[in-house]
C-alpha positions in Angstrom: 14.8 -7.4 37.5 11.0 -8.1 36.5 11.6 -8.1 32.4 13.6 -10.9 33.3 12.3 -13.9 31.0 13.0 -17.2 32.3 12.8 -19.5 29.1 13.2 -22.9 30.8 9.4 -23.5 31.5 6.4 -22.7 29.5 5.8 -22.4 25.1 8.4 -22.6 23.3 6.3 -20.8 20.4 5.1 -18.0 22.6 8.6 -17.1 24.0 10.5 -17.5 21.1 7.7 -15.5 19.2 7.4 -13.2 22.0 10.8 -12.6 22.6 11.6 -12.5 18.7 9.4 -10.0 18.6 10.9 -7.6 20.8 13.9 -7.9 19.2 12.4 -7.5 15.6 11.2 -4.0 17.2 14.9 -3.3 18.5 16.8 -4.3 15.2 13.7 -2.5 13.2 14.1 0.3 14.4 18.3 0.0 14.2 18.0 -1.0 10.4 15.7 1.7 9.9 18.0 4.3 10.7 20.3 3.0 8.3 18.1 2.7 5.7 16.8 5.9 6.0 19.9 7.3 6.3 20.8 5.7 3.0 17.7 7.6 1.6 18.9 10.9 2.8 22.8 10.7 1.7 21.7 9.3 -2.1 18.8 12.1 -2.1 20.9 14.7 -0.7 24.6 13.9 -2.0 23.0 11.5 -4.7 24.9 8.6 -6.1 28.2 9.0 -5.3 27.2 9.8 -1.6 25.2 6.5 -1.7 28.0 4.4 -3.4 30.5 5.5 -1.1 28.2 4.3 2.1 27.5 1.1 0.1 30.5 0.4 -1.1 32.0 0.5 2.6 29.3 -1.5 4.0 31.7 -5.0 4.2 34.7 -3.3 5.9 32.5 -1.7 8.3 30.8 -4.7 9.0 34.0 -6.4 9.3 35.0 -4.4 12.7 31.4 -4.2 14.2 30.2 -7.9 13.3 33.5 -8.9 14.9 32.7 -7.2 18.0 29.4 -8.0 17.8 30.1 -11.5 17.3 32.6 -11.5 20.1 30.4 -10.2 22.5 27.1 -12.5 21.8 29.8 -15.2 22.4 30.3 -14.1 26.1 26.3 -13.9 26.4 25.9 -17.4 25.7 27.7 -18.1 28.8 25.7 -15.3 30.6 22.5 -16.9 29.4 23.9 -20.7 30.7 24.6 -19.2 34.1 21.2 -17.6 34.1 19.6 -20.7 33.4 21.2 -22.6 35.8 20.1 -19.9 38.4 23.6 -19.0 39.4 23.9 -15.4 39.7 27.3 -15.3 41.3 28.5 -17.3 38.4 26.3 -14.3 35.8 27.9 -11.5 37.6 31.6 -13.2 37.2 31.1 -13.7 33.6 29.6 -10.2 33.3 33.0 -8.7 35.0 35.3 -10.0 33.1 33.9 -9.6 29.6 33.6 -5.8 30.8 37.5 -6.1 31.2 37.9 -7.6 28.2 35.8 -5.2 26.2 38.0 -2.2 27.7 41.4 -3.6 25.9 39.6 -4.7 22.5 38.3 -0.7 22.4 41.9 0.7 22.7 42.9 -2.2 20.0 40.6 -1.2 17.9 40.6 2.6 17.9 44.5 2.5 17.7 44.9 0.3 14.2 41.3 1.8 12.7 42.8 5.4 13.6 46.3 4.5 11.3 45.2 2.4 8.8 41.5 2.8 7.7 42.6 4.6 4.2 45.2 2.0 3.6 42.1 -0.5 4.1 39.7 1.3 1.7 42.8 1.2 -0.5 42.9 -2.3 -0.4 39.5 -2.8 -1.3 39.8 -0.8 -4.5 37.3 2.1 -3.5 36.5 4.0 -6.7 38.6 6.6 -6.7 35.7 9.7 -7.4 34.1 8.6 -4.2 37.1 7.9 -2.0 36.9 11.0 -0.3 33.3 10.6 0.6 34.0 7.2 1.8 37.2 8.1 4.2 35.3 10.8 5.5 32.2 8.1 6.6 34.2 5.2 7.9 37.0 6.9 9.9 34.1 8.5 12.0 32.0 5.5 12.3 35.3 3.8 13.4 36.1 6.4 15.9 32.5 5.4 17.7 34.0 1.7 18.1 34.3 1.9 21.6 30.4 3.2 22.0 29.2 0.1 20.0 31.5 -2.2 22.5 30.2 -1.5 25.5 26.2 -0.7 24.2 26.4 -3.8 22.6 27.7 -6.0 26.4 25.0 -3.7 28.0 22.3 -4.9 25.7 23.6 -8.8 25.6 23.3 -8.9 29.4 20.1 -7.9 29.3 18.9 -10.4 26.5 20.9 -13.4 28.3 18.5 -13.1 31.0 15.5 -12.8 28.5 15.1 -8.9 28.9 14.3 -7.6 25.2 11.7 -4.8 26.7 15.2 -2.2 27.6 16.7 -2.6 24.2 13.8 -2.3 22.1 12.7 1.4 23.7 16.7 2.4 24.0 17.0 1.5 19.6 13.8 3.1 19.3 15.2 6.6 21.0 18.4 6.0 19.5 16.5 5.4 16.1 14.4 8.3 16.1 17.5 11.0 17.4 19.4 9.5 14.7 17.0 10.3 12.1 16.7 13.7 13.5 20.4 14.4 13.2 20.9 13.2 9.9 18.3 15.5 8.7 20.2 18.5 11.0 23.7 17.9 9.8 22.6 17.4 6.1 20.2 19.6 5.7 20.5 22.6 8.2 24.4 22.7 8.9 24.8 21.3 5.6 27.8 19.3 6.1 27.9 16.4 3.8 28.3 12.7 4.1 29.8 13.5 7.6 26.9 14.6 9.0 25.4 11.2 8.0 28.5 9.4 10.2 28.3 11.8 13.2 24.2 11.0 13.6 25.5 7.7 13.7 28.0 8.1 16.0 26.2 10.3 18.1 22.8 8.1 18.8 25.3 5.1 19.2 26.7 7.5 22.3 22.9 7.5 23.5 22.2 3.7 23.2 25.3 2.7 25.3 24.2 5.4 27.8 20.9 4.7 28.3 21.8 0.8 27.9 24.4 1.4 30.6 22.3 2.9 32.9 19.4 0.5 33.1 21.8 -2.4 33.2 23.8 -1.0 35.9 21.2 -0.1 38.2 19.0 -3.4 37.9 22.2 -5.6 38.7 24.0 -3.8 40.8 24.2 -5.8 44.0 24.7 -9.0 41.4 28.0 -7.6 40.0 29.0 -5.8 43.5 29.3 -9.4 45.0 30.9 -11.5 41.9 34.1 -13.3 42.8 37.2 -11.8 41.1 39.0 -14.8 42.1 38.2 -17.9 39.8 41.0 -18.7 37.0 40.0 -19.4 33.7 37.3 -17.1 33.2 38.5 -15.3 30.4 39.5 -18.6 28.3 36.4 -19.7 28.5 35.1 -15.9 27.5 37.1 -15.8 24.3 36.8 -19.8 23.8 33.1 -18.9 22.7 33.2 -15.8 22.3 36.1 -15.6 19.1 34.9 -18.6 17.0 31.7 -16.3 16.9 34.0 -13.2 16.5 35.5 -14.8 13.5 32.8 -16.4 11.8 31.3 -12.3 11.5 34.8 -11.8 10.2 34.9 -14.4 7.6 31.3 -13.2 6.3 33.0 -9.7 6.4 36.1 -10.8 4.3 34.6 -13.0 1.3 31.9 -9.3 0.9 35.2 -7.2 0.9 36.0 -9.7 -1.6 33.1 -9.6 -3.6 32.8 -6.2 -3.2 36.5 -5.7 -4.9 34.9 -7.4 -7.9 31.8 -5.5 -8.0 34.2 -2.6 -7.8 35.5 -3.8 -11.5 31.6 -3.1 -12.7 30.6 0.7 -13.3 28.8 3.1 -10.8 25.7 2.3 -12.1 26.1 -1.2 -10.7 27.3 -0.3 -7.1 24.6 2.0 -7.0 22.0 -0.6 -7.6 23.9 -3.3 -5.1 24.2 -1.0 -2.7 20.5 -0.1 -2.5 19.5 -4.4 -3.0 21.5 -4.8 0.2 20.1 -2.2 1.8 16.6 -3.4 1.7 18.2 -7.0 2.2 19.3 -6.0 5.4 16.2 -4.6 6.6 14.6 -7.7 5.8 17.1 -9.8 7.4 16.1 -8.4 10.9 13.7 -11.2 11.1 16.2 -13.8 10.7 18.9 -12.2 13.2 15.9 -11.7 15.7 14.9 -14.9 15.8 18.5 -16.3 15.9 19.1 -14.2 19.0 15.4 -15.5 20.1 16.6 -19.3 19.8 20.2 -18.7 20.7 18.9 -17.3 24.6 16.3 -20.3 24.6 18.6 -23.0 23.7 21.4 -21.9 26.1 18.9 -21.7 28.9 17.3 -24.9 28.4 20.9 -26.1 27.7 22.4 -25.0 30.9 19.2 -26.5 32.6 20.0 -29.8 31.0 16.1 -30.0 29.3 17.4 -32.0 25.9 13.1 -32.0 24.8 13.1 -28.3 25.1 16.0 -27.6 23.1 14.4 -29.7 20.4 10.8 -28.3 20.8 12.3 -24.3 20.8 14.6 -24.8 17.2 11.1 -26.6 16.0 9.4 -23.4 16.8 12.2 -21.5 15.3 12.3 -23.3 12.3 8.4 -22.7 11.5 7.8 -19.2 12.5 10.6 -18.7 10.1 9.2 -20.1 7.3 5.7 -17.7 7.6 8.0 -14.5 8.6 10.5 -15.4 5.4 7.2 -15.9 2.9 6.1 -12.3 3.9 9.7 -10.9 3.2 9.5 -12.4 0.4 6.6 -11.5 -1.1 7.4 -7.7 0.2 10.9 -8.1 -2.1 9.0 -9.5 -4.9 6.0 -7.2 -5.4 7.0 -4.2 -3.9 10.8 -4.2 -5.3 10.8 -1.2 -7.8 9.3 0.8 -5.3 11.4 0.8 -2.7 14.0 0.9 -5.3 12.9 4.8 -6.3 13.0 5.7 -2.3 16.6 6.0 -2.5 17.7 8.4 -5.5 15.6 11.2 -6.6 13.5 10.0 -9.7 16.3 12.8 -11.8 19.5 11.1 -10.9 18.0 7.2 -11.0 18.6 5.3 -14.1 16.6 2.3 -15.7 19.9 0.4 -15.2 20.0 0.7 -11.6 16.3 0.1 -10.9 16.9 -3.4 -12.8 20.2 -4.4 -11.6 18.6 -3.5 -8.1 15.1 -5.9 -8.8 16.9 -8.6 -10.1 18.9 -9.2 -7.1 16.1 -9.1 -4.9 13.7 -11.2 -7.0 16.6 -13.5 -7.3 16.5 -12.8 -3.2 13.2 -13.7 -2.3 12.7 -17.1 -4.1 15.0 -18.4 -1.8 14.6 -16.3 1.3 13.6 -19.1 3.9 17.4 -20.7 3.4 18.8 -17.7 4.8 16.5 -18.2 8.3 17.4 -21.6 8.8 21.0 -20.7 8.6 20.5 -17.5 11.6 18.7 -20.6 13.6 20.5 -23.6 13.3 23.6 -21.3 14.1 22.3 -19.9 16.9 21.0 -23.3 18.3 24.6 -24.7 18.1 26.1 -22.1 19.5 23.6 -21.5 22.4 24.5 -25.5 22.9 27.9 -24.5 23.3 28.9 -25.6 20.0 31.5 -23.2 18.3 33.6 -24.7 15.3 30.3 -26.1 13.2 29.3 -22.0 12.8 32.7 -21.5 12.1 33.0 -24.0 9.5 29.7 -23.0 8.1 31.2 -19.4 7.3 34.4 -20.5 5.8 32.0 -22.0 3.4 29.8 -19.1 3.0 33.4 -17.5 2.1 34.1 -20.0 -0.5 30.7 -19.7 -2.8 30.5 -16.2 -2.1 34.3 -16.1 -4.2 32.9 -19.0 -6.6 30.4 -16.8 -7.6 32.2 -13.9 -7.9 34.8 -14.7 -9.7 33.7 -18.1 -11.5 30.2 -18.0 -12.1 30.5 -14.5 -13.2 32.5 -15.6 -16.4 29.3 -17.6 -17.8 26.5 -15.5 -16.8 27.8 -11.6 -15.7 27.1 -9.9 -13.2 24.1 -11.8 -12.0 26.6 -14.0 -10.7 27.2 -12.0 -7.8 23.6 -12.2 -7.2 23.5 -16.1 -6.6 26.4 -16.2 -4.5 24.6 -15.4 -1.6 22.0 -18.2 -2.7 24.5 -21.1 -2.8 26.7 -19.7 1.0 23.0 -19.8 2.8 22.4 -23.6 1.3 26.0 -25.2 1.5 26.3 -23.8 4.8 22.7 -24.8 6.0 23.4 -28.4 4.9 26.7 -28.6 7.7 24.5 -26.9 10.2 21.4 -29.4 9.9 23.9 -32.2 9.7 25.5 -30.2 13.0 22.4 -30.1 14.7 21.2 -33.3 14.5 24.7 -34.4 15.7 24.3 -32.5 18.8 20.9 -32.9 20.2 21.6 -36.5 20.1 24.8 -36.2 21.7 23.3 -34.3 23.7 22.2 -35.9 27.3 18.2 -36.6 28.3 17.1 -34.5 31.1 17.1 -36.3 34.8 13.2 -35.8 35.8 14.4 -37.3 39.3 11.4 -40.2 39.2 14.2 -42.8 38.4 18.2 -43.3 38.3 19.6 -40.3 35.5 20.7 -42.3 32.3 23.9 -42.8 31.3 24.9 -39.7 29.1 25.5 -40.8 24.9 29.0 -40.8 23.9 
């Protein structure tokens, strides 16, 4: 296919920028939808609409960042075939992960469709917006199986370095969801399930359109892969379930955290839900360039180019640090403002616009630790390296909880605040130290002038 992008040869600043920035576009537009679908529920339903999407956030993340970490696990071995030029051994891998993501939909849809109120039980969902919150995540979890499969269309794609198809599929899949929030809430009037049906819906379109594109630009590819090699799916769920779990982990300490924040009034969900909102819409830039580095690092890895690898997390590491500045600056100066987007200026309180600031001021002095941590991730695991990232999360987990339920104690609720500070540096120090590990391990490329050296044990 011509959007192929073959990452082996050329800048590692103008692909890794270039590529970045498609997927910024993609995961822009995805966020956006969110974020304005938050604006709609918490002007529409008001606060206890908005508190019941925010205070479900972690457990919904908890399914789709599994799966989502699961598949971009089975991509890393797409994008290592790709880059060795082997697209018998791309098509192969392709198959079988489609197998596999056929069994973990009917997994899925079977335990979500039993126990999803015992698991909003569990997390001690207030009880005046239980209903509201049901009512949300039992449809969004029904839609599992649409997220699976859009999500392996779309990680094929960006193995190969095609960003162009996903970015105009989430922009389509954007704009209808916008459109059918604002036709379920406000013409058929339907509540908070309107807001999870738009969802649902445009996710439907993504893995559609995704599907299609996918399908019909590889089809002689995956028509003449070899069913008959062993071992396949090990090495599928080898690197794809270390990333599974490491979304899991993250999932579990902000279901943790979020049973604590739970303990503090409304007025205080309220205000953390909207802070993570506008977090996550800032954290695009972060992801994208983790994805970016992740498909350049396992290209140039598979191709054996050790100077590459080196040069692309440089590049990372740097347009990180200008993209991060502007977010933060964004957070810091325009914080109260986007704060009074979500809740008509009636229903908001002075005590949720400053719970809300504080957390992202607190947020955006420190805003660069949280993009080394998407790229020094993503470099490991696009050189094959699955139990650092791992690690890293367990730890994440730990001062997430510290803070919650230690730090809390001496200085309130501004405790839960910093405990994303201290998960992004703890775990950035064991992926640096990770890093450095591995590209030195790591052979030097064989230019074929003189005898290959002797690989570093």
């Amino acid at each position: 296919m011509k959007n192929d992008r073959n990452m082996t040869q050329g800048s590692p600043y103008k692909l890794i920028g270039g590529f970045a920035s498609s997927l910024f576009l993609g995961n822009l537009f995805q966020q956006l939808y969110l974020f304005v679908d938050s604006i709609i529920v918490g002007r529409k339903i008001g606060p206890l609409g908005l508190s019941a999407i925010g205070g479900t956030d972690w457990l919904i993340f908890l399914v789709q960042g599994f799966v989502i970490g699961l598949i971009q696990g089975f991509s890393i071995l797409l994008g290592n075939a790709f880059g060795e030029k082997n697209e018998r051994k791309f098509a192969t891998y392709y198959k079988k992960a489609r197998t596999l993501c056929i069994w973990l939909s009917l997994i899925l849809v079977i335990i979500l469709f039993f126990f999803t109120k015992y698991l909003l039980r569990l997390i001690g969902t207030k009880q005046e917006v239980f209903d509201y919150a049901y009512t949300y995540v039992f449809t969004i979890f029904m839609g599992v199986p649409l997220l699976i499969f859009y999500q392996l269309f779309s990680s094929a794609l960006r193995s190969r370095g095609n960003a162009n198809i996903p970015v105009l599929i989430m922009a389509v899949s954007s704009i209808s969801n916008i459109i059918l929030d604002i036709l379920f809430l406000y013409v058929l009037n339907i509540g908070i399930l309107g807001a999870a049906l738009g969802t649902v819906l445009s996710q439907f379109l993504s893995m559609v359109l995704c599907g299609y594109f996918f399908l019909t630009g590889y089809k002689i590819e995956i028509h003449t892969a070899n069913d008959d090699k062993h071992g396949i799916f090990a090495k599928l769920l080898c690197m794809g379930f270390p990333t599974a779990m490491q979304s899991a982990v993250t999932s579990i300490g902000g279901l943790m955290v979020l049973s604590k924040i739970n303990s503090f009034d409304i007025s205080f969900l309220t205000a953390y839900t909207v802070a993570i909102k506008v977090y996550s819409l800032l954290e695009i830039g972060a992801s994208s360039l983790g994805i970016a580095v992740s498909t350049y690092v396992s290209q140039n890895y598979g191709g054996n180019k050790k100077s590459r690898v080196r040069e692309g997390v440089r590049a990372g590491l740097i347009i990180g640090f200008f993209v991060s500045m502007m977010c933060s600056l964004l957070m810091y100066f325009g914080g109260e403002q986007i704060i009074r987007l979500f809740i008509d200026d009636t229903r908001i309180t002075a005590e949720i616009t400053t719970y809300a600031y504080n957390f992202m001021r607190i947020l955006s002095y420190y805003f660069y630790l949280l993009f080394v941590l998407y790229i020094l991730r993503a470099s490991l695991q696009g050189m094959k390296v699955a139990s650092t990232p791992l690690i890293s999360s367990f730890l994440q987990l730990v001062m997430r909880l510290l803070c919650a339920y230690v730090l809390t104690i001496f200085i309130g609720s501004r405790g839960i605040f910093f405990g994303e500070i201290f998960a992004w540096l703890f775990a950035d120090m064991l992926l640096i130290f990770s890093y450095i590990y591995s590209i030195r391990k790591m052979p030097v490329e064989y230019s074929g002038v003189a005898e290959p050296p002797i690989p570093l044990k």
